[in-house]
N, C-alpha and C positions, 0 to 999 in steps of 0.2 A: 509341430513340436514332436510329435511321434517318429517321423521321419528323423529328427536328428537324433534323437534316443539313441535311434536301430543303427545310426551310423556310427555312433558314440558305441554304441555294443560291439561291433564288429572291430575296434583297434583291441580289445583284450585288458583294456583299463581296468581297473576296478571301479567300479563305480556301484553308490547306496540303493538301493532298489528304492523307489519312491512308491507310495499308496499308487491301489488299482480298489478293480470291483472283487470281491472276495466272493461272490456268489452270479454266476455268468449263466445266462438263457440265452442258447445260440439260436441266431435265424434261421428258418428253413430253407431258404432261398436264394443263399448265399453261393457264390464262385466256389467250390470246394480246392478247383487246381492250387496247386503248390506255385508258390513263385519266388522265383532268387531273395534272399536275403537285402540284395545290392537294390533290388529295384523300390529302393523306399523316397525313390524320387517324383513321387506319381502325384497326377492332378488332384487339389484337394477334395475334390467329388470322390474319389474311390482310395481316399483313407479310410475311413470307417469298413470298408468292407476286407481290406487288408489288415486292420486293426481283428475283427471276427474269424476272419481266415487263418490268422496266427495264432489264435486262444483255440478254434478247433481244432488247430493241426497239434496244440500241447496237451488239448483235453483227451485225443485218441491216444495220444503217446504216454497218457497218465493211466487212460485204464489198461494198457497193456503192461507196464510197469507194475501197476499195480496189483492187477490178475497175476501175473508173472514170479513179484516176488516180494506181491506186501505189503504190508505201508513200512513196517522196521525197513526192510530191505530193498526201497525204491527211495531214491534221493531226487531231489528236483533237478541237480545238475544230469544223471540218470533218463531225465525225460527230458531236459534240455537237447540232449544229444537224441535221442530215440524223435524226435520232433525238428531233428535239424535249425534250430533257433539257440541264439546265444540264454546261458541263463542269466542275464539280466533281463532279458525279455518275459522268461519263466517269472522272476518274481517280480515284475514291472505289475505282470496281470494279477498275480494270485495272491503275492504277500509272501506266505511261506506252504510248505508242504501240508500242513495242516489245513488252510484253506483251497490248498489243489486242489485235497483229496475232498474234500466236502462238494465244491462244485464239479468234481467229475462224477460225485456218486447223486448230483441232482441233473447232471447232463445225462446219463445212462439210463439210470432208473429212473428220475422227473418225466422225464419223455414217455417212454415204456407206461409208467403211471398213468397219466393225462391221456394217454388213446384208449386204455380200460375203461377210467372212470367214463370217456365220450360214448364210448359203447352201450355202457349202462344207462347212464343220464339221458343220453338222445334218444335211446329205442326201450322207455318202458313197455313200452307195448307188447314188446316178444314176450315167448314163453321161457322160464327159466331154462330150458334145456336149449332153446335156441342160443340166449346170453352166454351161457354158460359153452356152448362150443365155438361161440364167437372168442369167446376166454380165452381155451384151450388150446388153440390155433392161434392166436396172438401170443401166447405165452412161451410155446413152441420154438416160431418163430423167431422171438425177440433171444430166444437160447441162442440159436444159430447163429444170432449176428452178434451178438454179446455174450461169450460164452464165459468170459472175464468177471463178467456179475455175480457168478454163481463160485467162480474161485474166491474171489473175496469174501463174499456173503459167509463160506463155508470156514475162511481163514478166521474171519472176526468172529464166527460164530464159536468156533474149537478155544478163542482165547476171553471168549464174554466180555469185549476191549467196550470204553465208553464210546468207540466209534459204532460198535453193534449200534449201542441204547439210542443211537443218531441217527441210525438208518429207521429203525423200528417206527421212532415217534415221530422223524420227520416223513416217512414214506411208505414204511409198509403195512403200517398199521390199518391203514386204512384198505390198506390192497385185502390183506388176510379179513377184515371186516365183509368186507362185501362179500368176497365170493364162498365164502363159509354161509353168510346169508343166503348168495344165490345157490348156494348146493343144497342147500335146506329148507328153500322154495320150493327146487325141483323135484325135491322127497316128498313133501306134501302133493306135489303135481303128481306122484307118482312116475315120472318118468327118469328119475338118479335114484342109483343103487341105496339102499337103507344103510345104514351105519354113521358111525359118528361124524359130523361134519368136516370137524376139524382134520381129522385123519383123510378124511379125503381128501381136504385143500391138500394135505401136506402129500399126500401119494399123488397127487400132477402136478403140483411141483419138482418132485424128484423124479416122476417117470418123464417127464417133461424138458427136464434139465440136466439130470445126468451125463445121458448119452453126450453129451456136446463136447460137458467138460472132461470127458474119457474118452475123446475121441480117437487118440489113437490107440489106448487098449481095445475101445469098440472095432475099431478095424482091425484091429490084430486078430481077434477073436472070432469076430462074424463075417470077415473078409468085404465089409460093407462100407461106406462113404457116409458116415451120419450129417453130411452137409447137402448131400446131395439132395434135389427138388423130390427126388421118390421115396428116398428115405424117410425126409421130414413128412409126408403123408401118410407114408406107411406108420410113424411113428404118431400121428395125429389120429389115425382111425385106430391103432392100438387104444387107445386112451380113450375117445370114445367108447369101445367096445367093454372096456373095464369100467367105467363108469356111469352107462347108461344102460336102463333096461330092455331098452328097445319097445317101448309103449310109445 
């Protein structure tokens, strides 16, 4: 049935968007290549994975739309096009922009989220300053490859939109919980810098995240590559060095 959908999508008809899943957890393991639109004539063994391969290639075309220019200012036919897929297919999966936007920001951040928490969960055993640079370096990281997370975050945060209160209670509340706790284990350990927790989480977050989403002021300025593998270390053992005692 999906295959005629996409064929039906491609004469330009109009046609009603029918119910999809409003909330999408992509597989790891999945073919990421792109494939012609036309080829929706395929063995029904590798529908399903052309079905995941379509919602990944709209969910990247969502958060760059969306880092780019917003929720006001990013339309689903917007990321129709930015995704090469008709938008019937966009609202086939999603419903409307309001459920894009929610499952792109549990595709983004959910992920990023669930490798923290495995960090902590699986390795009680380290010392807070180990967790904690294990953090930091994941944190880093996930800047570089997503650096669109940190435009929205900052977009929703300047307008206090009820998509912030969504982000907070569904995702990061938790993230801001822990690692305020882990930073406030590591002060007891004596091995993280004294002062208030909180202010800490939030100084690697921003030393941590800035740089990415200024990248091309960063380069302008420092004549540097902040994506490049030396950089993001160089910018990893900064962070380090600011927030650890060296005990």
């Amino acid at each position: 049935m999906k295959a005629t959908k996409e064929r039906e999508s491609k004469t330009g008809e109009s046609k009603r968007p029918r119910g999809g899943r409003t909330a999408v957890r992509l597989a790891e393991d999945h073919d990421s290549r792109p494939r012609p639109l036309g080829a929706s004539r395929a063995p029904s063994s590798r529908k399903p994975r052309r079905g995941e391969e379509v919602r990944e290639r709209i969910l990247s075309a969502a958060l760059e739309c969306f880092g780019a220019f917003g929720f006001e200012g990013t339309s689903t036919r917007a990321v129709a096009e930015r995704a090469d897929v008709t938008h019937t297919l966009v609202l086939y999966h999603f419903q409307s922009k309001d459920q894009l936007w929610i499952a792109t920001m549990e595709s983004a951040i959910g992920k990023y989220t669930a490798v923290v928490r495995a960090n902590l969960e699986d390795h009680a055993e380290r010392s807070a300053k180990e967790s904690l640079m294990v953090f930091i370096e994941q944190f880093v990281r996930m800047s570089a490859r997503t650096p669109q997370i940190h435009r929205i975050l900052t977009t929703e945060g300047n307008q206090g939109t009820d998509r912030l209160e969504w982000i907070i209670e569904n995702l990061l509340r938790w993230h801001f919980t822990a690692i305020r706790d882990l930073i406030r284990r590591g002060q007891m350990e004596g091995t993280v810098r004294e002062g208030d927790p909180a202010r800490l989480y939030y100084f690697i977050i921003g030393a941590g995240g800035t740089p990415f989403t200024l990248a091309t002021e960063y380069k302008a300025m420092t004549d540097r590559d902040v994506f490049s593998e030396t950089e993001i270390l160089r910018n990893i053992a900064f962070i380090y060095e600011i927030v650890f005692t060296g005990s």
